[in-house]
TIMI-2910 file (N, C-alpha, C, CB; in pm, 1 decimal, decimal comma, always signed):
<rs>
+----------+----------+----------+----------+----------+----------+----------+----------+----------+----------+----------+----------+------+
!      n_x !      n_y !      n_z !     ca_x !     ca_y !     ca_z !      c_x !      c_y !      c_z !     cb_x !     cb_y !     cb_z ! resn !
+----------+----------+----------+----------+----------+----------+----------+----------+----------+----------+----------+----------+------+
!   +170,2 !   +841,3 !  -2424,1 !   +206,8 !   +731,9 !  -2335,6 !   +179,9 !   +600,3 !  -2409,7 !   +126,9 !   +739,0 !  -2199,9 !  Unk !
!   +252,9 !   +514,4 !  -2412,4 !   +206,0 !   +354,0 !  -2467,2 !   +219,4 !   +296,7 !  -2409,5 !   +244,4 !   +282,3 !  -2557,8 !  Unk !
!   +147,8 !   +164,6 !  -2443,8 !    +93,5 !    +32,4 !  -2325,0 !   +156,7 !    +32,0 !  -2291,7 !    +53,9 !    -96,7 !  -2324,3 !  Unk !
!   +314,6 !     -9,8 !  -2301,1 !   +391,5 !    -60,5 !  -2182,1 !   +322,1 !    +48,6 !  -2081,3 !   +578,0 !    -55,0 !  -2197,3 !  Unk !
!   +425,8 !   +178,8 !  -2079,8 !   +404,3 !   +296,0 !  -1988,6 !   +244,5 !   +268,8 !  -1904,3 !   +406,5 !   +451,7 !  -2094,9 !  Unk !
!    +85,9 !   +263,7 !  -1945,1 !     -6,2 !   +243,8 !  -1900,7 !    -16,7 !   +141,2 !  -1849,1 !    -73,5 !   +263,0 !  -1957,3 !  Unk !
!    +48,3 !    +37,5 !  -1872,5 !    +29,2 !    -66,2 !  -1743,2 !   +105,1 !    -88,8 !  -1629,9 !    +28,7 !   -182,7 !  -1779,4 !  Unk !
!   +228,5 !     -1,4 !  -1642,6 !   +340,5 !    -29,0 !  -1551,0 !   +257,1 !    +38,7 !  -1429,6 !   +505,0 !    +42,4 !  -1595,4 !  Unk !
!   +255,4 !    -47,8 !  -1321,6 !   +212,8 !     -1,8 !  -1207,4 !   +277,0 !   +155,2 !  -1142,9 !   +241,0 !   -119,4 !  -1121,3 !  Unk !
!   +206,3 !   +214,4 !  -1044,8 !   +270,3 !   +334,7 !  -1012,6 !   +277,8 !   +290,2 !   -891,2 !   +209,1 !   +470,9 !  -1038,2 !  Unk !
!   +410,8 !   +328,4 !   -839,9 !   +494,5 !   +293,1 !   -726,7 !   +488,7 !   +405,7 !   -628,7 !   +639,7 !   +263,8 !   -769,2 !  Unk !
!   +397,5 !   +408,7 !   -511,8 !   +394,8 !   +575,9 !   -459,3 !   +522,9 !   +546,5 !   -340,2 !   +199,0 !   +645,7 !   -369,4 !  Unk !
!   +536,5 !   +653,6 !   -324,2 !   +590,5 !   +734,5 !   -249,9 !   +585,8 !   +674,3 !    -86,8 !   +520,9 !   +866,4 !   -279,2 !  Unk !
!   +684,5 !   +711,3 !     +6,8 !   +682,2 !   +627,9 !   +120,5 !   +577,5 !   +708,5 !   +167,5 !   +813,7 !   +605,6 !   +211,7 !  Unk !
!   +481,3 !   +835,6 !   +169,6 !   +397,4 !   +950,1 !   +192,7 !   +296,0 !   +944,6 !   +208,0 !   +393,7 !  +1024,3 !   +127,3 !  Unk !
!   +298,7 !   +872,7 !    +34,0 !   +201,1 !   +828,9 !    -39,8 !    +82,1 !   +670,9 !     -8,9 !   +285,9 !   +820,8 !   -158,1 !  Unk !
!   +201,1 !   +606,4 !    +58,4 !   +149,0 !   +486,2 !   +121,3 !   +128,1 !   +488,3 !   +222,0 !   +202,1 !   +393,8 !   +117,8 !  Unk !
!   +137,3 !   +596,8 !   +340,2 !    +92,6 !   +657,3 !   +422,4 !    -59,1 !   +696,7 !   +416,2 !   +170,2 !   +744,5 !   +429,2 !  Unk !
!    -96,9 !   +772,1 !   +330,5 !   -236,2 !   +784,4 !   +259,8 !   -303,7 !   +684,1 !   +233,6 !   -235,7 !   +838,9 !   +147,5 !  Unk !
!   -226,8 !   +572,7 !   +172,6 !   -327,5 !   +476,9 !   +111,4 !   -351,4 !   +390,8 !   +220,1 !   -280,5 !   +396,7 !    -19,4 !  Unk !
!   -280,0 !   +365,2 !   +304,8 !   -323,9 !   +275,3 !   +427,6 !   -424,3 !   +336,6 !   +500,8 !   -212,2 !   +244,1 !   +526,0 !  Unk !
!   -419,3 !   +480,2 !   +509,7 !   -544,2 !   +527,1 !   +598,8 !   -702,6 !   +461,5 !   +475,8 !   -529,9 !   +761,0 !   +624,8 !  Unk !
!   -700,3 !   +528,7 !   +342,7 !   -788,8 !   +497,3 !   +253,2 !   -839,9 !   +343,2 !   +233,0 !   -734,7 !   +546,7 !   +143,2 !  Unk !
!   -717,6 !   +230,8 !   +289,5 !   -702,7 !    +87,0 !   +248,2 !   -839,8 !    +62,0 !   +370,5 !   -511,7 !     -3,6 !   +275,8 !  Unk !
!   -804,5 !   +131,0 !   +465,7 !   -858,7 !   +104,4 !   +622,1 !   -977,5 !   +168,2 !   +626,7 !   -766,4 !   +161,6 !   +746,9 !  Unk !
!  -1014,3 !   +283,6 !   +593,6 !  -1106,3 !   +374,8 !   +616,8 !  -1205,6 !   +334,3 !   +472,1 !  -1033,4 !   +539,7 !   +633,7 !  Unk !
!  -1181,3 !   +338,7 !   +348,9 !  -1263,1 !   +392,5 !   +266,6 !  -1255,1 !   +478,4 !   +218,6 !  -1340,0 !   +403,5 !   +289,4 !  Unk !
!  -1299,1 !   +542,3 !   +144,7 !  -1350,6 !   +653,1 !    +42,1 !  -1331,2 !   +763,3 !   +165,0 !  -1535,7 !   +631,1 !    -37,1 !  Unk !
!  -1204,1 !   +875,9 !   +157,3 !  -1273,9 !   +985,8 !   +255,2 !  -1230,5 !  +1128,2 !   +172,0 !  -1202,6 !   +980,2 !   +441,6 !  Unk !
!  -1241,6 !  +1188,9 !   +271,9 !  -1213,0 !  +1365,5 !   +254,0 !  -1097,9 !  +1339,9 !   +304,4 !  -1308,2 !  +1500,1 !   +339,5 !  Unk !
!   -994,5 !  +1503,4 !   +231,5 !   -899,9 !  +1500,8 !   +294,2 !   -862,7 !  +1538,2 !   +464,8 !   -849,9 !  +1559,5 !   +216,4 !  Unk !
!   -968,7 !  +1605,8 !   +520,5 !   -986,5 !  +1613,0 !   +620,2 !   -973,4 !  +1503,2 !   +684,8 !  -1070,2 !  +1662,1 !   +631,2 !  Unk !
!  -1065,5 !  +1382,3 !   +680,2 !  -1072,7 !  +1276,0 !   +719,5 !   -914,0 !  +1172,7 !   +752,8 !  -1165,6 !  +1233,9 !   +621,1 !  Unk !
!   -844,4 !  +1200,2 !   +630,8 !   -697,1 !  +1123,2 !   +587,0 !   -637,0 !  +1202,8 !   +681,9 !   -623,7 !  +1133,4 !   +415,5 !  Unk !
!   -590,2 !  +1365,5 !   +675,2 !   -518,4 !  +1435,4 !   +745,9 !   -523,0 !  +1369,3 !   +940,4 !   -581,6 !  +1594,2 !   +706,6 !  Unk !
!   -670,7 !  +1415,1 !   +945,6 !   -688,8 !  +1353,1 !  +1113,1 !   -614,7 !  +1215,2 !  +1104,4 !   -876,9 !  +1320,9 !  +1171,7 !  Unk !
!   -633,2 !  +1109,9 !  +1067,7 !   -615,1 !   +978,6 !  +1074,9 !   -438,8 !   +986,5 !  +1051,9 !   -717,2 !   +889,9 !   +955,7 !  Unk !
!   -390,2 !  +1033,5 !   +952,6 !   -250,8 !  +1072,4 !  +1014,4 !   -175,4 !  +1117,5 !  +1106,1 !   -217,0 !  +1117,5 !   +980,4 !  Unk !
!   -238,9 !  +1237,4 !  +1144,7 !   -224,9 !  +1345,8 !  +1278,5 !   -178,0 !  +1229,8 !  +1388,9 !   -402,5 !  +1442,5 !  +1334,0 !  Unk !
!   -238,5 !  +1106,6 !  +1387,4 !   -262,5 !  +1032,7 !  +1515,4 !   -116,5 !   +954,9 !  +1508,0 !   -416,3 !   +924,8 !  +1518,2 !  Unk !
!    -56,4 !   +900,7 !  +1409,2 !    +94,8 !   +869,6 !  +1415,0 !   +196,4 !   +985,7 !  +1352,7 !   +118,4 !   +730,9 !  +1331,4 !  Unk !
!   +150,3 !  +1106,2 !  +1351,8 !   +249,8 !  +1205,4 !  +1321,9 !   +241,7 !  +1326,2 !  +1301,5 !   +301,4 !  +1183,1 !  +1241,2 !  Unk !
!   +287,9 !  +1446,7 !  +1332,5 !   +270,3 !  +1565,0 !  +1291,5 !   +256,9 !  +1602,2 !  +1126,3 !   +372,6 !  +1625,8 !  +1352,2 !  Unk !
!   +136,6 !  +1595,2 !  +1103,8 !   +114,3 !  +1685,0 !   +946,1 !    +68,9 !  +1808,1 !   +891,2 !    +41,7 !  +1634,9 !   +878,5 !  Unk !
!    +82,1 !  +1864,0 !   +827,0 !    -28,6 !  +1956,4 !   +784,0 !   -116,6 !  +1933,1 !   +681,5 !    +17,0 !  +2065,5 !   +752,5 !  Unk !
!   -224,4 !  +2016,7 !   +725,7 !   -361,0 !  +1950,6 !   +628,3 !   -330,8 !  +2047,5 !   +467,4 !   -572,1 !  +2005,9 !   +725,7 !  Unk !
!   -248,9 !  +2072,9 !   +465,8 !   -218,8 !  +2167,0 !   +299,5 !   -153,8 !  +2080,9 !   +276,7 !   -140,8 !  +2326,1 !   +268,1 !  Unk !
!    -47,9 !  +2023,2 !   +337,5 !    +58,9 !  +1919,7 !   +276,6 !    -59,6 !  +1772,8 !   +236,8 !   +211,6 !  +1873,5 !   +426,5 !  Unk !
!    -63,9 !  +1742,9 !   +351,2 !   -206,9 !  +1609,8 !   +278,2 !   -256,9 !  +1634,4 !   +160,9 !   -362,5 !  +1597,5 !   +359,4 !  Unk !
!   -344,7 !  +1785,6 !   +163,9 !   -419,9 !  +1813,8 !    +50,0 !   -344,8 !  +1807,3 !   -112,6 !   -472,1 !  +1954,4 !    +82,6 !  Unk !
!   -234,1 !  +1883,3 !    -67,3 !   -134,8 !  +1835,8 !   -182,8 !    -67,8 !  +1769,2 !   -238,4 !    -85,1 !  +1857,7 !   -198,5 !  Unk !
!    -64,0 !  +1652,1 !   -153,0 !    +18,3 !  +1505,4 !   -192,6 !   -141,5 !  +1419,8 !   -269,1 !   +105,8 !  +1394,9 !     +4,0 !  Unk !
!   -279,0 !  +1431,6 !   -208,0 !   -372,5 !  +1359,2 !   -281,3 !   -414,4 !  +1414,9 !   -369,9 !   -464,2 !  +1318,2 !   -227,0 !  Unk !
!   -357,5 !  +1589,4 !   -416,4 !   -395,3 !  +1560,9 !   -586,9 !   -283,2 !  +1544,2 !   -665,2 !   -473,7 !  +1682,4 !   -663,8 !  Unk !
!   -168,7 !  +1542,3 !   -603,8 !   -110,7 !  +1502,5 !   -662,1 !    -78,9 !  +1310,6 !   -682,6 !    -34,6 !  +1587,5 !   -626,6 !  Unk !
!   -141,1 !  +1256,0 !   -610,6 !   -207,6 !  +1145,1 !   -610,2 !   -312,1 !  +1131,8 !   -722,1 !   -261,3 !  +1132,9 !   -487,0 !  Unk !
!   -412,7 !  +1193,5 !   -727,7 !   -491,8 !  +1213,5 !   -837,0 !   -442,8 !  +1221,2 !   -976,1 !   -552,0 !  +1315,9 !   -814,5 !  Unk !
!   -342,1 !  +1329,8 !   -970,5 !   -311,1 !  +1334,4 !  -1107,4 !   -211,9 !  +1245,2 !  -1157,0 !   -274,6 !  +1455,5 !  -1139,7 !  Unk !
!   -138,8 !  +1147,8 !  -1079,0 !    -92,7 !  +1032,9 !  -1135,1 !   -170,8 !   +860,4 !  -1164,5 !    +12,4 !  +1027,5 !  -1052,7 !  Unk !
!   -298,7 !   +938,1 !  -1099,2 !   -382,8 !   +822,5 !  -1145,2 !   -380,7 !   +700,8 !  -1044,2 !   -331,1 !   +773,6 !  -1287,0 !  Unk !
!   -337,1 !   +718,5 !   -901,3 !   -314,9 !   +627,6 !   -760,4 !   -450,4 !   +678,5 !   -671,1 !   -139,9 !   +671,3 !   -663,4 !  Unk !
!   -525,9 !   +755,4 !   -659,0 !   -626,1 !   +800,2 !   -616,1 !   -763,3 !   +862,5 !   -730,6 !   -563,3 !   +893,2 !   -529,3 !  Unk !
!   -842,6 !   +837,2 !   -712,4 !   -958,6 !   +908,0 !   -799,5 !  -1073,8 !   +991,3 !   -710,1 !  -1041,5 !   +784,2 !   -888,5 !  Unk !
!  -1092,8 !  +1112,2 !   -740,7 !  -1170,3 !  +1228,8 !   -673,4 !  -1304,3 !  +1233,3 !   -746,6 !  -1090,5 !  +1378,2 !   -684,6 !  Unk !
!  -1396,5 !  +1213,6 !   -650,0 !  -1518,7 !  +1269,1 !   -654,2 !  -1563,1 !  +1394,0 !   -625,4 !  -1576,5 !  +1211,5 !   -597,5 !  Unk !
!  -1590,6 !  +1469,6 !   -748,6 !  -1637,0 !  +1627,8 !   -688,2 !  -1742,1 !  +1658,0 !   -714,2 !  -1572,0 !  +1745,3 !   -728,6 !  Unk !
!  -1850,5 !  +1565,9 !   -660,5 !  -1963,6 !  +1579,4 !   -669,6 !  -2033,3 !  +1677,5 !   -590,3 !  -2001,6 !  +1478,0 !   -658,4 !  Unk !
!  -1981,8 !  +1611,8 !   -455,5 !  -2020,5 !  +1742,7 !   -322,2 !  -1920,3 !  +1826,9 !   -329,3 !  -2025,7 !  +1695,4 !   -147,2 !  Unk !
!  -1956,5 !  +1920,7 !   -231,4 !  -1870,1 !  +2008,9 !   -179,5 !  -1745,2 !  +2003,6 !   -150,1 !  -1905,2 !  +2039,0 !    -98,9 !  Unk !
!  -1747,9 !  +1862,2 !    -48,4 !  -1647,9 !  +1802,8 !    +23,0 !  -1624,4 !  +1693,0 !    -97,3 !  -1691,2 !  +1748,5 !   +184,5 !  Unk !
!  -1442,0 !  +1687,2 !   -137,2 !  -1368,7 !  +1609,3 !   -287,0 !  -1413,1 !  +1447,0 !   -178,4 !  -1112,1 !  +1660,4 !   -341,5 !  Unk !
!  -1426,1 !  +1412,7 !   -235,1 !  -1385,6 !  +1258,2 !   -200,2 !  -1312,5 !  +1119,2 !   -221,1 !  -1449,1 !  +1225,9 !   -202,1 !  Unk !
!  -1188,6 !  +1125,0 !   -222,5 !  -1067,4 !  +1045,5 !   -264,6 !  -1089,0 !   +936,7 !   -232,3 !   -945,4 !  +1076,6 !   -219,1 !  Unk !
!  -1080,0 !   +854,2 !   -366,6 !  -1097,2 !   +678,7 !   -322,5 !   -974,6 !   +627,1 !   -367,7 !  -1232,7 !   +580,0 !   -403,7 !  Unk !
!   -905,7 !   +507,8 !   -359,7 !   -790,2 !   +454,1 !   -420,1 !   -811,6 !   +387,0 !   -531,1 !   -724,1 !   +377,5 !   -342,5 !  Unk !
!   -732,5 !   +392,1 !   -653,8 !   -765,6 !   +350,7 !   -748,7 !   -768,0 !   +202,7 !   -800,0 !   -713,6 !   +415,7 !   -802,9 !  Unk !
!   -674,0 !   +131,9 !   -732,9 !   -565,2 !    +16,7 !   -736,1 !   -609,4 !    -84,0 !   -606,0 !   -390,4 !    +87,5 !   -714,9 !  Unk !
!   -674,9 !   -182,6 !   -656,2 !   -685,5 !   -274,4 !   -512,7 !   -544,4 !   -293,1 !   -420,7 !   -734,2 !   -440,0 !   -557,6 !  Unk !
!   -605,3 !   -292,2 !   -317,6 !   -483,4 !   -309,0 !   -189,6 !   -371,2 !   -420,5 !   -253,7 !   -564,2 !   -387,5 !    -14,1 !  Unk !
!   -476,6 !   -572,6 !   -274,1 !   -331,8 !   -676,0 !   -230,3 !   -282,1 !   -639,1 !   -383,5 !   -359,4 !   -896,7 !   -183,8 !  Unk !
!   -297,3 !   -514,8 !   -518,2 !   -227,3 !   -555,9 !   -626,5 !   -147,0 !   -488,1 !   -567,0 !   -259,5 !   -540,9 !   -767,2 !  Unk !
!   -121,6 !   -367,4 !   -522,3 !    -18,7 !   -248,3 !   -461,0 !    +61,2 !   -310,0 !   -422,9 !    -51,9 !   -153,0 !   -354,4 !  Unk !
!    +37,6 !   -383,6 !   -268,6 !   +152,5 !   -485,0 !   -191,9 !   +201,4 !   -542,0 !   -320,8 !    +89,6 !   -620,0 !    -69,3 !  Unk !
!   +138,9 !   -676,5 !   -332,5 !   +204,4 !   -770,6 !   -441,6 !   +291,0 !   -673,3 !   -532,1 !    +83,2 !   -856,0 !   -539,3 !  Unk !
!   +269,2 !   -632,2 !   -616,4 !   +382,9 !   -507,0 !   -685,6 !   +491,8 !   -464,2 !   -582,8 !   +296,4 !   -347,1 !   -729,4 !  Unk !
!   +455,1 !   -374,2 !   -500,1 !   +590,1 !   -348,7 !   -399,5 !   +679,3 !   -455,4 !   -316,1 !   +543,6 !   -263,2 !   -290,2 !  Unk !
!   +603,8 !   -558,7 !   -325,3 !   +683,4 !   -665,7 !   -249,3 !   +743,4 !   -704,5 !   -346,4 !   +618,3 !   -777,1 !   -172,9 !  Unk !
!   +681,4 !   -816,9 !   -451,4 !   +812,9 !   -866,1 !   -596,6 !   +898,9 !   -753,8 !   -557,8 !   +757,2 !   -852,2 !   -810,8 !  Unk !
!   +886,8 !   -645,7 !   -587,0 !   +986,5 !   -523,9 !   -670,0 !  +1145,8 !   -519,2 !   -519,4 !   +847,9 !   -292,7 !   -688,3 !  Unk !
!  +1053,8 !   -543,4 !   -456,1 !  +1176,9 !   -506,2 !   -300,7 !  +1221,8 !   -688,3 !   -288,7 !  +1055,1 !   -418,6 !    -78,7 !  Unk !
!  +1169,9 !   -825,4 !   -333,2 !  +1184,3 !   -912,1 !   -285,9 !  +1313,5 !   -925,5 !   -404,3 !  +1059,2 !   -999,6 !   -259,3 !  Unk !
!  +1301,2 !   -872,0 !   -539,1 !  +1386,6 !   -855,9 !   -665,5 !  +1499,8 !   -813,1 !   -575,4 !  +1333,9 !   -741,6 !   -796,6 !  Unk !
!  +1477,7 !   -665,1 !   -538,6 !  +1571,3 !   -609,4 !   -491,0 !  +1663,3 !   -671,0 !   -363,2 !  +1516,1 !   -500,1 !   -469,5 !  Unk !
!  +1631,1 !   -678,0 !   -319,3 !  +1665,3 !   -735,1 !   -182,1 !  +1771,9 !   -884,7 !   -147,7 !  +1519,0 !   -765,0 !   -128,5 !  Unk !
!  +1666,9 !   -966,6 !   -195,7 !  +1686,4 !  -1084,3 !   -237,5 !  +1667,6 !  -1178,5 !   -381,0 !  +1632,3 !  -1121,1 !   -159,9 !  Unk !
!  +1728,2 !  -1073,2 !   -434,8 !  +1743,5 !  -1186,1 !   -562,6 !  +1649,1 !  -1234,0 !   -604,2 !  +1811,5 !  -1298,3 !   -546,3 !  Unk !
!  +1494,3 !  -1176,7 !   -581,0 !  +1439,6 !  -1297,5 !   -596,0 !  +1349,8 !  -1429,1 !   -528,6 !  +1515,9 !  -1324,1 !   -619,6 !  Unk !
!  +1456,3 !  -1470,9 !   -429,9 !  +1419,5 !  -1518,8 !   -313,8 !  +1331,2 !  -1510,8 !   -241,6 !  +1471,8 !  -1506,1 !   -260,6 !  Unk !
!  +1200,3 !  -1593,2 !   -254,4 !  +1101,4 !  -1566,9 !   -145,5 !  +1151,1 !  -1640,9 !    -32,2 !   +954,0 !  -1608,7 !   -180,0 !  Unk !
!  +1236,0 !  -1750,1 !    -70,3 !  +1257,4 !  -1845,8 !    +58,0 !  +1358,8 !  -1748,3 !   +134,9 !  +1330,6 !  -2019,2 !    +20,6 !  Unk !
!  +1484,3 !  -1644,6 !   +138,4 !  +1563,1 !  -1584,5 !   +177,3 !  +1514,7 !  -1513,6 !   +261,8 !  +1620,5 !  -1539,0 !   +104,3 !  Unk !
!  +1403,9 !  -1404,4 !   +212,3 !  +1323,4 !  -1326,3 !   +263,9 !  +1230,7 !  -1355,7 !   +395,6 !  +1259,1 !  -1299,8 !   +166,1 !  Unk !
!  +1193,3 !  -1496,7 !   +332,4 !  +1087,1 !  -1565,4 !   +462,2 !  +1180,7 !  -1626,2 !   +565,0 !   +971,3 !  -1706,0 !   +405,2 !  Unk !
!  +1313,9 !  -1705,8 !   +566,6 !  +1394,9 !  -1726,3 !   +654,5 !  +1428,8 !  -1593,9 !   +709,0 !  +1497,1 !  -1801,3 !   +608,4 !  Unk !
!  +1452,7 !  -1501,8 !   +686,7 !  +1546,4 !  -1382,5 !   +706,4 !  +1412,0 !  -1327,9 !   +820,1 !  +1599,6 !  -1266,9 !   +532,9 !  Unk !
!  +1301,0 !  -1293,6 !   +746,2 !  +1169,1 !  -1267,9 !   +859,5 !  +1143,5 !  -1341,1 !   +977,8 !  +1042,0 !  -1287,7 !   +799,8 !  Unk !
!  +1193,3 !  -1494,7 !   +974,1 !  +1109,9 !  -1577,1 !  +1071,5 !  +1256,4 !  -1584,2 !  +1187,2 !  +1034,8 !  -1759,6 !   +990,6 !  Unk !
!  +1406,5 !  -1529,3 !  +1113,4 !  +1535,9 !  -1527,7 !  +1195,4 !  +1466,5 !  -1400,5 !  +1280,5 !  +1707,0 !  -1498,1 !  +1099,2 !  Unk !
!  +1435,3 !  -1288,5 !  +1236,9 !  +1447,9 !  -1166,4 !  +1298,7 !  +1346,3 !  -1124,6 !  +1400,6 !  +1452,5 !  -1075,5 !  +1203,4 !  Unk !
!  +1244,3 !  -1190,6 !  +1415,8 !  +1112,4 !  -1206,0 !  +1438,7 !  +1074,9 !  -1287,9 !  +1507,9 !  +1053,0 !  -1218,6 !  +1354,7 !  Unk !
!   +982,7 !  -1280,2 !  +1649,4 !   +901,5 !  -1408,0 !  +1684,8 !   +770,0 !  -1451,8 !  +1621,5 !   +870,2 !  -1399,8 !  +1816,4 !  Unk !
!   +792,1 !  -1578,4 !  +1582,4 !   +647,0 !  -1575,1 !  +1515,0 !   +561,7 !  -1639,5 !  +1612,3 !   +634,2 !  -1654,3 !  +1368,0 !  Unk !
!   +448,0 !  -1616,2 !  +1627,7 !   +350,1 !  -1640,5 !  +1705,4 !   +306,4 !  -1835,2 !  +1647,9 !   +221,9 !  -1496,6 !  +1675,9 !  Unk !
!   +278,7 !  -1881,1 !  +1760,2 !   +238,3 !  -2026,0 !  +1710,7 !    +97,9 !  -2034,3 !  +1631,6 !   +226,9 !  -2125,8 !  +1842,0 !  Unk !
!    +12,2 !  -1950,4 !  +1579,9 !    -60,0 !  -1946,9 !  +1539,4 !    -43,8 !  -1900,6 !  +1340,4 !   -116,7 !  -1882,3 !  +1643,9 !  Unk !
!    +60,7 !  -1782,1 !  +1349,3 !   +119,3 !  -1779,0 !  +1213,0 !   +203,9 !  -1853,2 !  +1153,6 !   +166,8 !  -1690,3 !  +1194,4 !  Unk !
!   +312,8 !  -1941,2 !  +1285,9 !   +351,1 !  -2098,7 !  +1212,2 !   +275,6 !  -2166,0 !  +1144,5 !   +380,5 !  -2199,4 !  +1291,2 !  Unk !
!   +157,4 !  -2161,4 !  +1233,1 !    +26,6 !  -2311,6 !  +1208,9 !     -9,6 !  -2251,5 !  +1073,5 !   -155,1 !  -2331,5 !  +1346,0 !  Unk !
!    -28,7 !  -2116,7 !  +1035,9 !    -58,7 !  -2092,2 !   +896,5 !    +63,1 !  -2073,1 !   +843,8 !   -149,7 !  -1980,4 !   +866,7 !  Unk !
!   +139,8 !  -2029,5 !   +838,1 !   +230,8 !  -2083,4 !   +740,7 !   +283,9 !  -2236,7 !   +703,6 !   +329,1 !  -2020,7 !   +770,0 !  Unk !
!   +252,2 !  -2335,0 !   +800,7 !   +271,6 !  -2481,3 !   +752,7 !   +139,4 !  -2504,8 !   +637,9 !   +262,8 !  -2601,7 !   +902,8 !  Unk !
!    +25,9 !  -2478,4 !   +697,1 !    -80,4 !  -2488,6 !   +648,7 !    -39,7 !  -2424,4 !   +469,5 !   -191,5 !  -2406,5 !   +755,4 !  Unk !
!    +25,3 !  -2362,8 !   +427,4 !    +32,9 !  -2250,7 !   +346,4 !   +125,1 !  -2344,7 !   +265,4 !    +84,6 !  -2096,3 !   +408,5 !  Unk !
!   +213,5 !  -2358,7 !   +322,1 !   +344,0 !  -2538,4 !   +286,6 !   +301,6 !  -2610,9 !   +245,8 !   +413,5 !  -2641,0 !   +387,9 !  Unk !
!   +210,3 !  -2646,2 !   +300,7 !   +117,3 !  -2797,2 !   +299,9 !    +32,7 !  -2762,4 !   +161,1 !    -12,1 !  -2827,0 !   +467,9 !  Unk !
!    -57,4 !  -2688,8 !   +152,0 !   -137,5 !  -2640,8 !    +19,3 !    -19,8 !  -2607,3 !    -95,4 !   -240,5 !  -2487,0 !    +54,5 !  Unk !
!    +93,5 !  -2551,3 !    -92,4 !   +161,2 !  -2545,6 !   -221,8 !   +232,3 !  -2638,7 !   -242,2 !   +232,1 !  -2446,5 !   -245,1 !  Unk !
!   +246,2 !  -2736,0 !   -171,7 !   +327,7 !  -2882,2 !   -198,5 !   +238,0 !  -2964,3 !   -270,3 !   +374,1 !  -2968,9 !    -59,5 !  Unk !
!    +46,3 !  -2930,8 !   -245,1 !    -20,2 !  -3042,1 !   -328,5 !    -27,7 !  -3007,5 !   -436,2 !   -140,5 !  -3085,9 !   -299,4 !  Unk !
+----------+----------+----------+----------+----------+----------+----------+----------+----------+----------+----------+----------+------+
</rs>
């Protein structure tokens, strides 16, 4: 593998980010732990879980502790680098590019609450100084 290849971020799986949001939220768990916490927005099986986080593992998006008994899967990759990576990559895609397209296109489709205006002016206001 060469640098390029080792730094290019790994892009999981729509499955896969399923997992990592329980892990983003929860912490460090067992697969037991991930499986339940799925169960609750969807029918899974706990072999299928088990097999998507080593296979998580072995692409290097999760890291296993097998110290105890029970493996213990942590995420490898801080949360906001993951987003930030999947967002550029879909904002590329999508829109050209365009953060302003994207953010009109969100605030057309969407009510925004007067409180996420007030931070997003606020957000305006700081990248204009």
């Amino acid at each position: 593998m060469n640098m390029k290849e080792q730094n290019k971020p790994i892009e999981p799986t729509r499955s896969e980010l399923e997992i990592l949001q329980v892990l983003w939220e929860k912490g460090p768990s067992t697969v037991r732990a991930v499986n339940d916490e799925l169960l609750k927005q969807k029918d899974v099986n706990y072999t299928t879980t088990l097999k998507l986080m080593q296979i998580m593992a072995d692409k290097g998006i999760l890291k296993r502790d097998e110290r105890q008994m029970k493996h213990i899967y942590s995420v490898v990759e801080e949360e906001e680098i993951t987003k930030a990576h999947l967002l550029d990559k879909f904002v590329d895609s999508m829109y050209n590019g365009s953060a302003g397209k994207l953010v009109m296109q969100l605030l057309g489709n969407k009510k925004a609450s007067q409180q996420d205006l007030q931070t997003i002016k606020d957000l305006l206001k700081k990248l204009e100084e």
